[in-house]
Wavefront OBJ file of the C-alpha trace (Angstrom):
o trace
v 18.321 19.906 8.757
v 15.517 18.163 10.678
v 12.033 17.946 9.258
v 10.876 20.199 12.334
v 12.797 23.169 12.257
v 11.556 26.536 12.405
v 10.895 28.122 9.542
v 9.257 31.657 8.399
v 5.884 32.264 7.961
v 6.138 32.924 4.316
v 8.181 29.092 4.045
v 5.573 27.454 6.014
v 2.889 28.974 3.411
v 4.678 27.687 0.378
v 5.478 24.123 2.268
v 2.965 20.956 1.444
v 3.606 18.667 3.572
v 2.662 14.936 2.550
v 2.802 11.233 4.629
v 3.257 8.188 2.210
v 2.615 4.915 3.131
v 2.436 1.042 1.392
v 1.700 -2.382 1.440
v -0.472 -2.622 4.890
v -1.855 -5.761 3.655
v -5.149 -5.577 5.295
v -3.962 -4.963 8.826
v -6.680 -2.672 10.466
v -4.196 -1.392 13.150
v -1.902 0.341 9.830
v -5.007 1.339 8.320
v -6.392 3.310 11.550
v -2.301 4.318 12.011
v -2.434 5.889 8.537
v -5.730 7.506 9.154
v -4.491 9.127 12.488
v -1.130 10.509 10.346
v -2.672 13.500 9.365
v -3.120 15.013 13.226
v -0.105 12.740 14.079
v 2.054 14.861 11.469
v 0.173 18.147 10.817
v 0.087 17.269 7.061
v -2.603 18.103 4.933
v -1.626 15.219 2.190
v -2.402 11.878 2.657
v -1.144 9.209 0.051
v -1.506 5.535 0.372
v 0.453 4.046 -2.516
v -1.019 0.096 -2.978
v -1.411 -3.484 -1.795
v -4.162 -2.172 1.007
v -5.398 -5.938 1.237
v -4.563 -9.269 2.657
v -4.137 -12.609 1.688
v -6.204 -14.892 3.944
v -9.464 -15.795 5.632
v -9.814 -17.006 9.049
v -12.975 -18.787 9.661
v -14.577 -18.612 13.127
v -16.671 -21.689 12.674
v -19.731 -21.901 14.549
v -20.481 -24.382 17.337
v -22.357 -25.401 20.341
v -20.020 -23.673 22.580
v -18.770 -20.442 20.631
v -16.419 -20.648 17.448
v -14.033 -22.661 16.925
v -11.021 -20.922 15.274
v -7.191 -22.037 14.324
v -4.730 -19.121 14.435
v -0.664 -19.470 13.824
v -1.790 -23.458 14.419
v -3.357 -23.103 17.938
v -6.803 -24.340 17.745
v -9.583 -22.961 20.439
v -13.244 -21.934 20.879
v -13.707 -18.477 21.904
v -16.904 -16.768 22.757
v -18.310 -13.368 24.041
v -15.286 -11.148 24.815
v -13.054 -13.329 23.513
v -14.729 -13.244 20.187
v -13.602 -9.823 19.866
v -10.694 -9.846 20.887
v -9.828 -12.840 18.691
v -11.502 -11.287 15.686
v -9.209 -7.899 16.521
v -6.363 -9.959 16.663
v -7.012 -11.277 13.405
v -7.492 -8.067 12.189
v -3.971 -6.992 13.421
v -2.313 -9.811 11.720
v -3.425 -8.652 7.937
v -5.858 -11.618 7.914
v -9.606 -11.658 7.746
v -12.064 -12.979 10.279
v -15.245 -14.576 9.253
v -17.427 -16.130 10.906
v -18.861 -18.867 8.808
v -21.346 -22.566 10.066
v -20.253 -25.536 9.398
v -22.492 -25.988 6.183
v -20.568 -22.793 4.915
v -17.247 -24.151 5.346
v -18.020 -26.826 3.455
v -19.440 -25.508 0.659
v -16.579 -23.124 0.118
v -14.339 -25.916 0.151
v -16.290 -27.302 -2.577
v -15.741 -24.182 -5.119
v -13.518 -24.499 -8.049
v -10.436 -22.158 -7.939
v -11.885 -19.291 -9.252
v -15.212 -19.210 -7.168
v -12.911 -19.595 -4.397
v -11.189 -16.496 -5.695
v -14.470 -14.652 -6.440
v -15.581 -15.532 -2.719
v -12.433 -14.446 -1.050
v -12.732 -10.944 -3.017
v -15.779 -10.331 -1.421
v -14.649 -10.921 1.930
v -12.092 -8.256 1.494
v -14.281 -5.642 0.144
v -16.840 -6.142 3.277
v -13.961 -5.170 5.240
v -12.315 -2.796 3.153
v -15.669 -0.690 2.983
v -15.496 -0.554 6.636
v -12.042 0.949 6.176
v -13.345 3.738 3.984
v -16.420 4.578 6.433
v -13.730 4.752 8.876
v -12.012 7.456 6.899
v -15.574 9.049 6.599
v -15.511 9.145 10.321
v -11.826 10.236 11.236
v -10.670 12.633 8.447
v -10.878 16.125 8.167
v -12.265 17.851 5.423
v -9.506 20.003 5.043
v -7.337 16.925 4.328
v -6.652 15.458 0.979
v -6.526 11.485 1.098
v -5.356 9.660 -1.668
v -5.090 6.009 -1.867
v -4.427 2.947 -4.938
v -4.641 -0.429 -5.301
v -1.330 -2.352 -5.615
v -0.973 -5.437 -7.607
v -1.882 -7.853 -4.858
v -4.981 -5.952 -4.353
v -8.385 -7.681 -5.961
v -10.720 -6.377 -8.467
v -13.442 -4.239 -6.400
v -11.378 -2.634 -4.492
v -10.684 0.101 -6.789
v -14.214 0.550 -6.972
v -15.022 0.916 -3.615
v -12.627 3.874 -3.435
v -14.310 5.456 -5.897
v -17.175 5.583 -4.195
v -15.922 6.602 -1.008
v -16.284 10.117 0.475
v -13.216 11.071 2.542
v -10.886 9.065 0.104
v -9.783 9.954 -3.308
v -9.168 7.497 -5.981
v -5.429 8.434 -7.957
v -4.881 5.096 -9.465
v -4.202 5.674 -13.329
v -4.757 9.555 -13.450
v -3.301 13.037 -12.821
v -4.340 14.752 -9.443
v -3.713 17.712 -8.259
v -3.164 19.207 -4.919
v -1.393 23.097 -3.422
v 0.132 23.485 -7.084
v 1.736 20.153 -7.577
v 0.422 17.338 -10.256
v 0.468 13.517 -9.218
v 0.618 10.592 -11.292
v -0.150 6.980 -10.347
v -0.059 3.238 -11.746
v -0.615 0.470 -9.178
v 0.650 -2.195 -11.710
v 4.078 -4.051 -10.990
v 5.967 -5.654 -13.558
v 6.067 -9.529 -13.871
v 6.213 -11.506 -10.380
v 6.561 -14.691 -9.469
v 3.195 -14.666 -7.900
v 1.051 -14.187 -10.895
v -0.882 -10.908 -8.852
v -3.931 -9.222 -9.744
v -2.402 -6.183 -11.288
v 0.762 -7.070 -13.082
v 1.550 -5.930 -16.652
v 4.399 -6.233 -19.166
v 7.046 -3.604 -18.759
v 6.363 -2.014 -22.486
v 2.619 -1.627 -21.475
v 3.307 -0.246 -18.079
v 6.180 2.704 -19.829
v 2.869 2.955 -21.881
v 0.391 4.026 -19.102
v 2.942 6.156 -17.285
v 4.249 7.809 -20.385
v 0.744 8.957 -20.842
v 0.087 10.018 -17.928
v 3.226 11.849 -17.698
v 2.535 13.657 -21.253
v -0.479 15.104 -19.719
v 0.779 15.619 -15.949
v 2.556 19.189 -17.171
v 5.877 20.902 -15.138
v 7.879 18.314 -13.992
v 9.562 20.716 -11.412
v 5.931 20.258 -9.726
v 5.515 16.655 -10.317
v 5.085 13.753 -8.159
v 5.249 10.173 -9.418
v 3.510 7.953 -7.531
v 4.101 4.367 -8.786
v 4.081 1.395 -6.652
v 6.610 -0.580 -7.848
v 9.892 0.719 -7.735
v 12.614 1.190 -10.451
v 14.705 -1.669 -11.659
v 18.623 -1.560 -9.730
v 17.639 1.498 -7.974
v 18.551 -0.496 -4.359
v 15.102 0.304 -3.620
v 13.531 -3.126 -5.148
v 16.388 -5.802 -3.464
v 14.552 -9.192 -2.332
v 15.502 -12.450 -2.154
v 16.013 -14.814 -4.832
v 13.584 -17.183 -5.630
v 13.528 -20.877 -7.379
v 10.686 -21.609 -9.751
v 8.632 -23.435 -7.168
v 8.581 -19.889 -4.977
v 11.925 -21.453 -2.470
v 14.160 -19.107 -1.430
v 17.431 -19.353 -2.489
v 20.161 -18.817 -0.246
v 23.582 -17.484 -1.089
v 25.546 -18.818 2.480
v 23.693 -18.476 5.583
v 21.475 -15.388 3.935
v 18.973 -14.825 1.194
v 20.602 -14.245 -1.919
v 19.454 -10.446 -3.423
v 18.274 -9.590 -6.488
v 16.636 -6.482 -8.056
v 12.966 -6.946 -9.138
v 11.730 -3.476 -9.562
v 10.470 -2.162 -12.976
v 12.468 -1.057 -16.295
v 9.622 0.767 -17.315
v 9.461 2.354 -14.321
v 12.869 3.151 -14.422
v 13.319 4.790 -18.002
v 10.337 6.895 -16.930
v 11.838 8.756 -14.492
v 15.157 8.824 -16.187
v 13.252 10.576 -19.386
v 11.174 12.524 -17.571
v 12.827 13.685 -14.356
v 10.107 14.557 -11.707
v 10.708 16.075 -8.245
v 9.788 13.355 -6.597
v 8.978 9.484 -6.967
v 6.740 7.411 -4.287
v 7.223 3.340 -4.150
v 6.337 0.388 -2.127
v 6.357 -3.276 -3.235
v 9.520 -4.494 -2.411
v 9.081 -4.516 1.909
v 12.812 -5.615 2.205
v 14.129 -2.056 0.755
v 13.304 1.070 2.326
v 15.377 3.667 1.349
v 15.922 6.514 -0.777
v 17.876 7.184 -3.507
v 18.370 9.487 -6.798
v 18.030 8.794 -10.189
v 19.195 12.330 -12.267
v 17.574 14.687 -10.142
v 14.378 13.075 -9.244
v 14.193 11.908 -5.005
v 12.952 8.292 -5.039
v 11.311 7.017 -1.467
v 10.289 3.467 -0.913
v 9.712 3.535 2.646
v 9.513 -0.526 3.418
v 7.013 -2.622 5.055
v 6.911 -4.438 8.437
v 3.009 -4.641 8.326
v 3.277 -8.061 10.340
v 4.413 -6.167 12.800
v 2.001 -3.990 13.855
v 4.433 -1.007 12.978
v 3.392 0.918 10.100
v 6.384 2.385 7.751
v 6.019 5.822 6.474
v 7.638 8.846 5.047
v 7.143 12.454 5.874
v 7.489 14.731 3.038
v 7.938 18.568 2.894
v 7.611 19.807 -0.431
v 8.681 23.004 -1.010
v 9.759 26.166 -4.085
v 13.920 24.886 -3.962
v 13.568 21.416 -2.742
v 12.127 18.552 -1.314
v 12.629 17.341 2.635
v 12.119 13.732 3.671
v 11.773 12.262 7.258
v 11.320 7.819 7.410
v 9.300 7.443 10.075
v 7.287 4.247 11.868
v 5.082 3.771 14.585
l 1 2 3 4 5 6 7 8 9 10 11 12 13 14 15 16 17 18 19 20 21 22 23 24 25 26 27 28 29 30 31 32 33 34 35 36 37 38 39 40 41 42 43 44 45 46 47 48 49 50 51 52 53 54 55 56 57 58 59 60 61 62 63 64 65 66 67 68 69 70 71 72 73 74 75 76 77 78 79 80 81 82 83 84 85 86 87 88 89 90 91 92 93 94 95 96 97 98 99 100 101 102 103 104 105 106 107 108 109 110 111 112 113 114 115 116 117 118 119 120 121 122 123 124 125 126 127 128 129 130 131 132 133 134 135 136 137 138 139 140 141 142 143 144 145 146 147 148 149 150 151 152 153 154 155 156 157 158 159 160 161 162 163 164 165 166 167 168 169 170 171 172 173 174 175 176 177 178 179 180 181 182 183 184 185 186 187 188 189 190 191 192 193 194 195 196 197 198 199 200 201 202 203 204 205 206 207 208 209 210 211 212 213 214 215 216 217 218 219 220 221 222 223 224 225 226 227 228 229 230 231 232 233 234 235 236 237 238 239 240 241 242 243 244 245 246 247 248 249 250 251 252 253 254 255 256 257 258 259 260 261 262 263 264 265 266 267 268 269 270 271 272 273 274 275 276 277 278 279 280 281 282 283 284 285 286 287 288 289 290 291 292 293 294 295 296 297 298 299 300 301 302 303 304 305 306 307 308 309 310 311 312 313 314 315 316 317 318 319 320 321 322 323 324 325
């Protein structure tokens, strides 16, 4: 039954109908993508579900003749309209432009760890708060918008949603939207990556358990979490040594599950209609645990491709369309 057929009048009044998306990783052309899913779609629920930033700078280092920039190891001076275009292609890639002198450079290279840290951070909220002025500009009122930090996202960006107009902040509360509830943690379990937002699995069954006490009919509820369950074939990657290598198993990655057991024996106990993930790009897929729909649509934000999930929640049951684009 496609996600498009024709229904009744009295269906289509009962239907929400909801795009998810994850892990964009600070690539503008997702971000305008996920913006644009709302008229794309028809749906009046917007939910982004984490990781919304990147993970590096680009400096466009001024000189006599333009800036001088190194991208994927190419080095060049651009100026003018290639400025722009360069900066947009940076953009594209998840990766921040910034165009810095000479002096600048210097100095940052200077900084101990954690300034560096503290100066990266505010690179990404300068252009994350262009983001949310571009949700200002492009969203209709009539359309809900929810989006969370993820754990690779930095302090400040949560609150810069907060104080954003068009977007709603979800990230460890209950919302609620056409009769349903919505719960959401942006924490992940333990990485190898040491992230921003990672907790111990007793303290994250903690924060959703609360949530979840408070979040009322389950028949009506909607976890969104961002990392997925533990073994739930929605949370495979690839095996990793303690110095980050991959390891291989033959001539391919060797798999492992790395989701959350917390996240799993919430939905186990508690059985909602529907669970949202993202974390884990290498797994998109649904799946069932008890009676609960779980939807971790993937990630190829490298790409340019954004990877999403139409939902149609409705009284007897929930319908679910991947799509990208």
């Amino acid at each position: 039954m496609g996600l498009f057929r024709r229904t009744s009048s009295a269906d289509a009044r009962e239907t929400v109908r909801l795009y998810y998306a994850s892990d964009i990783h600070g690539s503008d052309v997702l971000w305008r993508k996920f913006l644009n899913a709302a008229a794309a779609y028809r749906v009046s629920v917007l939910v982004m579900g984490g990781d919304l930033t990147g993970k590096v700078v680009v400096p466009l280092v001024e000189t006599a003749g333009g800036f001088h920039v190194e991208l994927f190891g190419v080095p060049q001076t651009v100026s003018g309209e290639e400025l722009e275009e360069m900066e947009n292609r940076i953009r594209a890639n998840g990766m921040y432009p910034h165009r810095m002198s000479a002096e600048e450079v210097s100095r940052v290279a200077q900084l101990s760890e954690e300034d560096k840290e503290a100066w990266f951070a505010d690179v990404i909220r300068l252009t994350f708060s262009k983001w949310l002025a571009l949700a200002d500009e492009r969203l209709e009122s009539s359309t809900r918008c929810f989006v969370m930090p993820g754990n690779d996202d930095p302090e400040g960006v949560d609150r810069a949603i907060e104080e954003a107009s068009k977007v709603e902040a979800c990230d460890d509360r209950i919302v609620e939207f056409d009769g349903h509830t919505m719960i959401s943690l942006g924490y992940a379990n333990r990485t190898p990556f040491d992230s921003p937002r990672e907790l111990d699995e007793d303290e994250l069954l903690r924060r959703i358990s609360r949530l979840a006490d408070a979040a009322g009919d389950m028949d009506r509820c909607i976890f969104n979490l961002h990392v997925p369950p533990y073994d739930s074939s929605l949370d495979s990657a690839p095996a990793l040594t303690e110095d980050l290598e991959v390891i291989m198993s033959g001539s391919a990655p060797k798999m492992i599950p790395v989701g959350s057991l917390a996240v799993r024996e919430a939905i186990e106990r508690y059985q909602p209609l529907l669970a949202l993930h993202g974390h884990v790009h290498e797994s998109a897929g649904a799946t069932r645990i008890g009676r609960t729909l779980c939807i971790n649509p993937g990630s190829d934000y490298h790409t340019g491709r954004i990877s999403g999930c139409l939902i149609q929640l409705r009284p007897d049951r929930v319908i679910h369309q991947f799509v990208a684009g």
